[in-house]
VEXDODO-166772 format. One record per atom (N, C-alpha, C): residue number from 1; atom name; x, y, z. Coordinates in Angstrom, 1 decimal. Layout:
<zalums>
NUM_CA_X_Y_Z
...
</zalums>
This chain:
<zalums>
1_N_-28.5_17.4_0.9
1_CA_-27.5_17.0_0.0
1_C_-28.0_16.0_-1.0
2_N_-27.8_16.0_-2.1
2_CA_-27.7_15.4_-3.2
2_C_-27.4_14.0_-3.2
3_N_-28.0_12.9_-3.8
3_CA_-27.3_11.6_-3.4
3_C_-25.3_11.6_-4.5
4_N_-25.2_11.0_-4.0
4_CA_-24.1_10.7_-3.6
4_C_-23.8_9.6_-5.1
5_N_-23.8_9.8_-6.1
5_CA_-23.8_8.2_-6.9
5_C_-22.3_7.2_-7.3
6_N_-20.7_8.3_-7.5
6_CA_-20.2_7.6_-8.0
6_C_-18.7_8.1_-6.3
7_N_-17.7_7.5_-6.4
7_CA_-16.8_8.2_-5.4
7_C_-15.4_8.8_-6.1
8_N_-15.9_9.8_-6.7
8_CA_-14.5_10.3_-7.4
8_C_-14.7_11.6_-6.6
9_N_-14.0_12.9_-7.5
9_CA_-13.5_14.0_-6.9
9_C_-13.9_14.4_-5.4
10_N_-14.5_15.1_-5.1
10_CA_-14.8_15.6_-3.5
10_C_-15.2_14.4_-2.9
11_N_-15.7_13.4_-3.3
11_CA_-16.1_12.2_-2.5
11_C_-15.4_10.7_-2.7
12_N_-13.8_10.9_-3.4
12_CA_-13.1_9.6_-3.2
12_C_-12.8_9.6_-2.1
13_N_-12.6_10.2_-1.1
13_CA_-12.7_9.8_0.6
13_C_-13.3_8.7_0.7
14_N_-14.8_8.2_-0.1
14_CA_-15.4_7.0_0.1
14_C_-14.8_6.0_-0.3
15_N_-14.1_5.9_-1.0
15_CA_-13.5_4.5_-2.0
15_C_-12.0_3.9_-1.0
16_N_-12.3_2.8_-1.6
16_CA_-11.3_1.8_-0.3
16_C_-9.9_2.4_-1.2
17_N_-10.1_2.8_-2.2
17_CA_-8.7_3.1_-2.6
17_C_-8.1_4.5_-1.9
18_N_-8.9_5.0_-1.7
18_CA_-8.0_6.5_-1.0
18_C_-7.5_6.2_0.3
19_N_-5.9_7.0_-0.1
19_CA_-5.3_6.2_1.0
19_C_-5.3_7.2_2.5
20_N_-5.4_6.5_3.8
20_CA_-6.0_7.1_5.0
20_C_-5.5_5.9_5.9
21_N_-4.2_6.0_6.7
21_CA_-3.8_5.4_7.8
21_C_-5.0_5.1_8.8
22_N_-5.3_3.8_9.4
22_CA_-6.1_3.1_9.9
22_C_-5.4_1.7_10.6
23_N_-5.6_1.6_11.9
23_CA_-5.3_0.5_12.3
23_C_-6.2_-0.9_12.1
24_N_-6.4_-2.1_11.9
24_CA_-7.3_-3.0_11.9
24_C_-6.7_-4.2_11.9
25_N_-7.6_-5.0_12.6
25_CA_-6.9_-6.4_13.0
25_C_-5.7_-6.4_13.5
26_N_-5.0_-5.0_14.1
26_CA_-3.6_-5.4_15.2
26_C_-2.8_-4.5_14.0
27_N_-3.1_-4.0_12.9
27_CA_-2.1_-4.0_12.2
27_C_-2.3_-2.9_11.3
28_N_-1.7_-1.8_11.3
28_CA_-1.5_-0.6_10.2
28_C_-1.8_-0.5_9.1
29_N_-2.6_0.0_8.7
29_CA_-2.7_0.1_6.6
29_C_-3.3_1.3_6.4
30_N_-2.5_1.4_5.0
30_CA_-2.1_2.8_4.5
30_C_-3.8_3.1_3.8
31_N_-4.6_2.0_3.6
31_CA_-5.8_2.4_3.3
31_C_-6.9_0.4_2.8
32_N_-8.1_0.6_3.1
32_CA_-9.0_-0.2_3.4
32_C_-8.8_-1.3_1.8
33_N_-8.4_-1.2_0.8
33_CA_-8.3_-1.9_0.5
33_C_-7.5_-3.2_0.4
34_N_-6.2_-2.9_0.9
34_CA_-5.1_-3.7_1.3
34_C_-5.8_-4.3_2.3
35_N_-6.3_-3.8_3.7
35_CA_-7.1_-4.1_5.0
35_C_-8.0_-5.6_4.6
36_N_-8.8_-5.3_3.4
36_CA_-9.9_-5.9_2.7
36_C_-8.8_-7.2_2.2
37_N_-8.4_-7.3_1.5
37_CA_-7.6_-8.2_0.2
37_C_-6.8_-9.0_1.5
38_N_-5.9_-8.9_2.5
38_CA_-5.7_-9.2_3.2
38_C_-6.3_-10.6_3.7
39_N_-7.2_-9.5_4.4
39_CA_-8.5_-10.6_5.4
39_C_-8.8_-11.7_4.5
40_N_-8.4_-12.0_3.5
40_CA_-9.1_-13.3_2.5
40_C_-7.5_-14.2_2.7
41_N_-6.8_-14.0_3.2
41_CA_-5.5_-14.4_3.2
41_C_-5.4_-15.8_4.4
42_N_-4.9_-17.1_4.1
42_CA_-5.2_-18.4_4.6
42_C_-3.4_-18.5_5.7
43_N_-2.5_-17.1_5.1
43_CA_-1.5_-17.7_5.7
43_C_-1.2_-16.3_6.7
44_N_-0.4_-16.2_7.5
44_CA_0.4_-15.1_8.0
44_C_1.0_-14.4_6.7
45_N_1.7_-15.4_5.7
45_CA_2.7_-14.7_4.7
45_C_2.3_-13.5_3.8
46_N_0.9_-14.6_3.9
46_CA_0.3_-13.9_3.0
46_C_-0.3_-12.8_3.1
47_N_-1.0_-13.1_4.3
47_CA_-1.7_-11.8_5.1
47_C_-1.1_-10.4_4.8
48_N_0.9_-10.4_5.3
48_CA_1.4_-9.4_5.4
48_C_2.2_-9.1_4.3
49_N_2.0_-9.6_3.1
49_CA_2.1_-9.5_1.7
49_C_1.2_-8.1_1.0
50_N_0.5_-7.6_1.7
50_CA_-0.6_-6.7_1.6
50_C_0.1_-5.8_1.9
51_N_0.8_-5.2_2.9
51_CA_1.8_-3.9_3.4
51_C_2.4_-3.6_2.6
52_N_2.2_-2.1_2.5
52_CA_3.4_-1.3_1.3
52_C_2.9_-1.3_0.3
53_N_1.8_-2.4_-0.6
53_CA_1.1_-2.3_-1.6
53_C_-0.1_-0.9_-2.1
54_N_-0.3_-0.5_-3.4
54_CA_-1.4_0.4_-3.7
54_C_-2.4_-0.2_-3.8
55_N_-3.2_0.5_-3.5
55_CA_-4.4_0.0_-3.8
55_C_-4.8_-0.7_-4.9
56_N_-4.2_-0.6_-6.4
56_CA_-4.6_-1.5_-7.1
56_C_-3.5_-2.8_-7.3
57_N_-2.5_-2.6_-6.4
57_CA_-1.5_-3.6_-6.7
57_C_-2.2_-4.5_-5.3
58_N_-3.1_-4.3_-4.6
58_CA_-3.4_-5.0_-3.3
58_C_-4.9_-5.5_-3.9
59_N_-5.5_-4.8_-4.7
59_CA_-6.3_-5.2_-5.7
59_C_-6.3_-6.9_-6.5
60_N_-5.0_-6.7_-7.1
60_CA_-4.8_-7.3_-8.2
60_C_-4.0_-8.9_-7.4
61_N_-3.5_-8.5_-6.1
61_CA_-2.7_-9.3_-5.4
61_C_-3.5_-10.8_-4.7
62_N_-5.0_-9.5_-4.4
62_CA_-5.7_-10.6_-3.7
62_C_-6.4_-11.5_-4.7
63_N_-6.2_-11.6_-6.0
63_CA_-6.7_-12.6_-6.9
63_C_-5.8_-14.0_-6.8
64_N_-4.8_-13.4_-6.3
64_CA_-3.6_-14.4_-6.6
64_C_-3.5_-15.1_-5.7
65_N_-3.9_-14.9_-4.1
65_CA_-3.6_-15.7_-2.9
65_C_-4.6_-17.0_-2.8
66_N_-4.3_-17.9_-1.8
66_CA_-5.3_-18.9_-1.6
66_C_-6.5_-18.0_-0.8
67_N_-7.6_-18.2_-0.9
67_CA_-8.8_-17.6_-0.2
67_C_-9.4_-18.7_1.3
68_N_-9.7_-17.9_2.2
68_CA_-10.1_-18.6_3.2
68_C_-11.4_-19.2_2.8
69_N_-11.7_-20.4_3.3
69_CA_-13.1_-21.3_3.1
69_C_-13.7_-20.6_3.4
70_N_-14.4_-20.3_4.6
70_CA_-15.3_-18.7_5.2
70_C_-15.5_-17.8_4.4
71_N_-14.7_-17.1_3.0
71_CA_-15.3_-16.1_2.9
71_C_-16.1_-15.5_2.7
72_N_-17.1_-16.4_1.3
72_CA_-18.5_-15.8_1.1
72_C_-19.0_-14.9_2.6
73_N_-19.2_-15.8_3.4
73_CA_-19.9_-15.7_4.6
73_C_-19.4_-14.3_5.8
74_N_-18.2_-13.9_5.5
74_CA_-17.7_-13.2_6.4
74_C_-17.1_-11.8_6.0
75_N_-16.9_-12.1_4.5
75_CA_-16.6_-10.9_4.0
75_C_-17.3_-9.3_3.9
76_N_-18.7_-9.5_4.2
76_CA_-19.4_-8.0_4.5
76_C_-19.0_-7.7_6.3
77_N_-19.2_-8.4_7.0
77_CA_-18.5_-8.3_8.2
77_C_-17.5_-7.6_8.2
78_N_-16.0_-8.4_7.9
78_CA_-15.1_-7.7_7.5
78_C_-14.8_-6.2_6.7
79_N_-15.6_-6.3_5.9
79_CA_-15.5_-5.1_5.3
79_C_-16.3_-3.9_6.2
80_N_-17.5_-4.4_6.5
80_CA_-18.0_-2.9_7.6
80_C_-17.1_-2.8_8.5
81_N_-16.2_-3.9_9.1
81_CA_-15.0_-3.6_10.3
81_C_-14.2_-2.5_9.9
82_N_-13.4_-2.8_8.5
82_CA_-12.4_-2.1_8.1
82_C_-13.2_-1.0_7.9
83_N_-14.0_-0.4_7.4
83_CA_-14.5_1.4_6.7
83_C_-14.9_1.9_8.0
84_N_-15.4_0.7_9.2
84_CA_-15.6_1.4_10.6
84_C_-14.6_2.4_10.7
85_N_-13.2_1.7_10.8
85_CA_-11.8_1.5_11.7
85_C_-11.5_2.7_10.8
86_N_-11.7_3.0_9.4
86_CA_-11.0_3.6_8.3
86_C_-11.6_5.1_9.0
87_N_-12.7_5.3_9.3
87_CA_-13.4_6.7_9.3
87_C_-13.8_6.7_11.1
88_N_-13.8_5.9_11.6
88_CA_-13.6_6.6_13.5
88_C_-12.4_6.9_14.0
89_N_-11.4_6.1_13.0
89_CA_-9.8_6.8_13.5
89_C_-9.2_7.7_13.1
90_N_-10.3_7.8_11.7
90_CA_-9.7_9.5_11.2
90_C_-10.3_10.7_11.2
91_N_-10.4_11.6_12.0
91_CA_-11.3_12.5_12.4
91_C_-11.6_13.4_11.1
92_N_-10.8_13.8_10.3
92_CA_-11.2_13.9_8.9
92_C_-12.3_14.0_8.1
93_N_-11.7_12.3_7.9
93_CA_-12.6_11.7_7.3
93_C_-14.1_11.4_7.8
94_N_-14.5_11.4_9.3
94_CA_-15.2_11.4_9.6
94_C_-16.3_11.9_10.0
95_N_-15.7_13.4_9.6
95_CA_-15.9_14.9_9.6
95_C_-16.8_14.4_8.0
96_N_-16.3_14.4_7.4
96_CA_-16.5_14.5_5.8
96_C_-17.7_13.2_5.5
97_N_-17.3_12.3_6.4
97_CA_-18.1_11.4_5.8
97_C_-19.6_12.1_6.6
98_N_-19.8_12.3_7.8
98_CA_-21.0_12.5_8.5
98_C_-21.6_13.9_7.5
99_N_-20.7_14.9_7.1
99_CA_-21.4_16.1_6.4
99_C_-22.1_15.6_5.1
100_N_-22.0_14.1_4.7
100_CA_-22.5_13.9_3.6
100_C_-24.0_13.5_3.9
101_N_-24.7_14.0_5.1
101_CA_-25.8_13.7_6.1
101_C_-26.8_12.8_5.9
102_N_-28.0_12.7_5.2
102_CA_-28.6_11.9_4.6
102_C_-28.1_10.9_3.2
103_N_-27.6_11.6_2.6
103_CA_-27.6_11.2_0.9
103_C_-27.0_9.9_0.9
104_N_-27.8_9.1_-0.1
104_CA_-27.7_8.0_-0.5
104_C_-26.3_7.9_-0.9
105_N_-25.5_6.8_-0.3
105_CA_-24.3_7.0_-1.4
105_C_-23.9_5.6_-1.8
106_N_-23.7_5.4_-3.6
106_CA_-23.5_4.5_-4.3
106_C_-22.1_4.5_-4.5
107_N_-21.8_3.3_-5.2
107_CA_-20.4_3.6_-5.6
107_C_-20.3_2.5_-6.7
108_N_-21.2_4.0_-7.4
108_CA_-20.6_3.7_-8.6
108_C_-19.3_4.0_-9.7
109_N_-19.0_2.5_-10.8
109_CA_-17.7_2.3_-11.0
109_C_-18.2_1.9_-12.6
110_N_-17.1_1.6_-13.3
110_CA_-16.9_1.1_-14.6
110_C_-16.1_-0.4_-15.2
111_N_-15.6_-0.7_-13.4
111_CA_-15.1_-1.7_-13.6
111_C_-15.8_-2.9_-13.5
112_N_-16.9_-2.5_-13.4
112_CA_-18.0_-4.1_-13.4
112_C_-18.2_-4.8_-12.1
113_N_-17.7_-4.3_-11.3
113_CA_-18.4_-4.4_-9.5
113_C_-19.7_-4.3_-9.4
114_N_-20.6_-5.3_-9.5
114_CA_-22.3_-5.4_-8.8
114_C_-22.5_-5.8_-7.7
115_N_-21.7_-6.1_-6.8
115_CA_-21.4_-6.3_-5.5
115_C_-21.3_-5.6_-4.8
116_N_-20.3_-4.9_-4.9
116_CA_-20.0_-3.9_-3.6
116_C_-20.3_-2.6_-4.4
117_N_-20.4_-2.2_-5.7
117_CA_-21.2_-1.3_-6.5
117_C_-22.0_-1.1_-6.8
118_N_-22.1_-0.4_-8.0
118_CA_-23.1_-0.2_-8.9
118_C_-22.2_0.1_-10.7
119_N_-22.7_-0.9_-11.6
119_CA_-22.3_-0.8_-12.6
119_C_-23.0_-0.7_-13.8
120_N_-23.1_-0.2_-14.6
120_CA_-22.2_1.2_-14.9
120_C_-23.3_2.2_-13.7
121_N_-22.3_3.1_-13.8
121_CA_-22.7_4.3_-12.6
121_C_-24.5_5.0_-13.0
122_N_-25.2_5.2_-12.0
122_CA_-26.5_6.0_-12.2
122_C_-27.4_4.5_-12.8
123_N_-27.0_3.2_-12.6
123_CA_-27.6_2.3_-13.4
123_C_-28.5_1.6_-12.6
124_N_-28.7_1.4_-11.5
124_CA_-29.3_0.8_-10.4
124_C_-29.0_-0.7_-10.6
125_N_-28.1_-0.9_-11.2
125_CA_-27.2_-2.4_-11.3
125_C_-25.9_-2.9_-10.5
126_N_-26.8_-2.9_-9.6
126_CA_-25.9_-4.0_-8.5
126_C_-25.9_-3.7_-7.2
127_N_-25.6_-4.5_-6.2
127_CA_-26.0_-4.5_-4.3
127_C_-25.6_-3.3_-3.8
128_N_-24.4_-2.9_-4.4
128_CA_-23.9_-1.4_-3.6
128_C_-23.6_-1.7_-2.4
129_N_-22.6_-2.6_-2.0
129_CA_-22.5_-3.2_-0.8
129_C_-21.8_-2.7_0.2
130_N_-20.9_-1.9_-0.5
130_CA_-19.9_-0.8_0.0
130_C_-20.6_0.4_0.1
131_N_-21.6_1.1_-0.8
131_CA_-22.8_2.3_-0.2
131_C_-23.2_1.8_0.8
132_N_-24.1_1.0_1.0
132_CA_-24.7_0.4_2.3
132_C_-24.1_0.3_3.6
133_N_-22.5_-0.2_3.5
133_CA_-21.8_-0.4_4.5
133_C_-21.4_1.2_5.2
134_N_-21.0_2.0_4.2
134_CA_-20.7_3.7_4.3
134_C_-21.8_4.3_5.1
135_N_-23.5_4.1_4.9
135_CA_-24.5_4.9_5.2
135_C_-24.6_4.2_6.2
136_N_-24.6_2.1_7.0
136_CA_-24.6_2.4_7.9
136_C_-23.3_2.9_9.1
137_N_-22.2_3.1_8.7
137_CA_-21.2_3.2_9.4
137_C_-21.5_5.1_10.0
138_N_-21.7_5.7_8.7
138_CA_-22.2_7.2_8.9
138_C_-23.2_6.9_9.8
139_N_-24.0_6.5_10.4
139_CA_-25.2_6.5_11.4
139_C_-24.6_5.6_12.4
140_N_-24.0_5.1_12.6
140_CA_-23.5_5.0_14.0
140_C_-22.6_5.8_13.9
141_N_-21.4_6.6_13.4
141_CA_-21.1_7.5_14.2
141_C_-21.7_8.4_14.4
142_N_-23.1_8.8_13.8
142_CA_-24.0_10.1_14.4
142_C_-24.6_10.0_15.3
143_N_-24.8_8.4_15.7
143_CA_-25.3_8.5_16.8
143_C_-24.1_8.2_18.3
144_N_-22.7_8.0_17.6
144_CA_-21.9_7.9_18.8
144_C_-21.2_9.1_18.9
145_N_-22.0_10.3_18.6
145_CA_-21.3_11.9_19.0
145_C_-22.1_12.5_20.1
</zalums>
């Protein structure tokens, strides 16, 4: 297969915005982005302020809360927890993600993510932190079949 560069049509399965019931941290979400924006949350209130929200309103939400002191430090952690939880509880997706077998996959975007993307798409500008997390999460479940 082909690498893999941006997560739109056949491959927004990858992107924390497609939505895919997953349990994490004790608690239901309709898809990994809410799961993500969440986990930066300092209160209970806030934490569950994230439920029911879209993806880009759980987006936009987590700008707004107080952030935990920890997070630089813990937020890739967190985030390989949730895309674990997102793709071994959904057999689906799991399906889909493992058929994407080797290929490199980026995610690239336009919204200027050099972090967890790549910006602008095909640019080799930025950590792709969220590709990385995807390809290793795809290899352990290949190796836990």
């Amino acid at each position: 297969m082909m690498d893999i560069l941006e997560f739109t049509g056949d491959f927004r399965f990858l992107s924390n915005f497609y939505v895919a019931d997953f349990v994490w941290n004790g608690t239901l979400w309709a898809h990994s982005e809410a799961a993500y924006q969440a986990a930066k949350a300092t209160t209970k209130e806030d934490y569950m302020s994230f439920l029911g929200l879209t993806p880009g309103q759980a987006k936009r939400h987590g700008k707004k809360i107080a952030i935990r002191s920890d997070w630089e430090e813990v937020k890739y952690d967190i985030m390989h927890d949730i895309v674990h939880a997102k793709f071994s509880q959904n057999p689906e997706l799991k399906a889909r993600l493992l058929a994407t077998g080797y290929a490199h996959l980026e995610e690239g975007n336009n919204h200027h993510d050099q972090i967890w993307g790549v910006c602008p798409p095909r640019s080799s500008q930025g950590s792709n932190l969220l590709g990385k997390i995807l390809m290793d999460v795809r290899e352990q479940l290949r190796n836990s079949n």
